[in-house]
N, C-alpha and C positions, 0 to 999 in steps of 0.2 A: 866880663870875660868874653872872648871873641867868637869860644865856639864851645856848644852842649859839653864838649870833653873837657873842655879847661873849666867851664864851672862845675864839673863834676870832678874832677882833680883838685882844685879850692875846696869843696865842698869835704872832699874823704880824707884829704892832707889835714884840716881844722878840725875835723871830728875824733880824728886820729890823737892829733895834737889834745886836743881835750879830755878824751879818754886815759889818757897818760898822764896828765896833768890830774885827773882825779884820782889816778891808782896810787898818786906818789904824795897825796895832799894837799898840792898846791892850787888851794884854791880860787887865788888869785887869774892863775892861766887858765885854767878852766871857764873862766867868767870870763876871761878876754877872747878866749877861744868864740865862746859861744855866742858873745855880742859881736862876732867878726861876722860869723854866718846869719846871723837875725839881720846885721843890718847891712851888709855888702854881699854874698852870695845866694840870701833866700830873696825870691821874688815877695817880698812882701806885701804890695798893692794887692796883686792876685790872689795870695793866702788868705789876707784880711777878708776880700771880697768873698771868698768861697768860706768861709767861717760865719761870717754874716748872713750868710744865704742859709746855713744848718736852718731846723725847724728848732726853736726851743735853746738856742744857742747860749749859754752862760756869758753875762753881760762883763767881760774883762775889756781889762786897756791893753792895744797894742803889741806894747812891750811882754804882758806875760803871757798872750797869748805864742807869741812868736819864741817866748823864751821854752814854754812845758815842747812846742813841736820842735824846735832844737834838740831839748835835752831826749824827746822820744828817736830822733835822728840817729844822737847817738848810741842809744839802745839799742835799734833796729843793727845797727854795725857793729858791737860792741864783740858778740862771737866771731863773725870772720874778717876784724881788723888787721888781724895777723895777716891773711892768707886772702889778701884783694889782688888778683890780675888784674894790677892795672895797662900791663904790655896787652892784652887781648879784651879793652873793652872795645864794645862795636855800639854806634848808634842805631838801634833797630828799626825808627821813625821820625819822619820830619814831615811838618805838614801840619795839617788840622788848626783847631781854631788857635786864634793867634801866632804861628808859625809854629807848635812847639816841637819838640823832640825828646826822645826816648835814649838812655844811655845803659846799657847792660854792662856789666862788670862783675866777671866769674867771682866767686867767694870760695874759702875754700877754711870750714871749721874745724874743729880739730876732730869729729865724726862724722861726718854731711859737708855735701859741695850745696851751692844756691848762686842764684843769680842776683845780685843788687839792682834793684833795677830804678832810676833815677830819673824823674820826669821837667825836663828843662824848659824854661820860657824866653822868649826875647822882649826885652822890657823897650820902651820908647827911645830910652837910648841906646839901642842896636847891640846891648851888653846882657848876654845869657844868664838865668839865672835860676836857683834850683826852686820847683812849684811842690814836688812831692818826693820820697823814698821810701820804697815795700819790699821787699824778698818774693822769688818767684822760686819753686822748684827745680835745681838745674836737671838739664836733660842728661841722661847717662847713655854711651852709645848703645846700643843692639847686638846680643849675640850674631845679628846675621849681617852687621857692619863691624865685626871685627875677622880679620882671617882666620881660617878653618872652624870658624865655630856653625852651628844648625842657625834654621831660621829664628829660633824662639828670643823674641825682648827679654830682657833682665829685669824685675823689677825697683823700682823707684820708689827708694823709703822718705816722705815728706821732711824738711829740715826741720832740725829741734834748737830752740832758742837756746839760751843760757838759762842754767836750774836756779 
């Protein structure tokens, strides 16, 4: 992918794809799904290496290792699939070691907003591709950033996964 948002667009389009695929049985797409992002939009060199590096690390092959972080991928997106801005993600960093970049993409669950927030690498062949994904708490504006309200913040209820 050419740029952090198209491998994060691949990446939430496949996961999506997947998720569907499992609610409707087909388990065939689901595993086609999943070997798409194992082996064409996760950085896999990278993963492997930083797995390797755990202390005490459980001695797996490759493949399942890259398959259980898939399948937790699409866990981690599984509540605000429905409800991804993807008209309003923003890259919040580029830089750092290996070039990489940061892609945030509002969420919006069916009780809780969050941030998806998506950690992008550039592999040797100059093609982006996803290193990690975690939820961040989304920011909610400020009583004293909306019109006519007092100075007082609102507070920020932490997001809740799926029960």
């Amino acid at each position: 992918m050419k740029t952090p948002e198209d491998a994060t667009r691949s990446l939430l389009d496949a996961l999506r794809e997947q998720l569907q695929a499992t609610a409707r049985g087909d388990r065939a797409t689901a595993r086609r799904c999943r070997d798409r992002v194992a082996e064409h939009i996760a950085a896999r060199d990278q993963i492997m290496a930083r797995y390797r590096a755990l202390p005490g690390h459980a001695p797996q092959e490759e493949v399942e290792v890259l398959d259980t972080l898939v399948e937790n991928w699409a866990s981690i997106l599984s509540y605000y699939a429905n409800g991804l801005a993807l008209s309003e993600m923003k890259r919040s960093a580029v830089g750092g070691e290996g070039g990489g970049a940061v892609v945030d993409v509002p969420a919006h669950g069916p009780d809780d907003r969050a941030i998806l927030r998506v950690a992008c690498v550039r592999g040797s062949d100059d093609e982006w591709r996803i290193l990690a994904v975690g939820l961040e708490p989304a920011l909610l504006p400020t009583r004293a950033t909306q019109p006519g309200a007092a100075s007082q913040p609102t507070s920020n209820p932490a997001p809740r996964g799926p029960a």
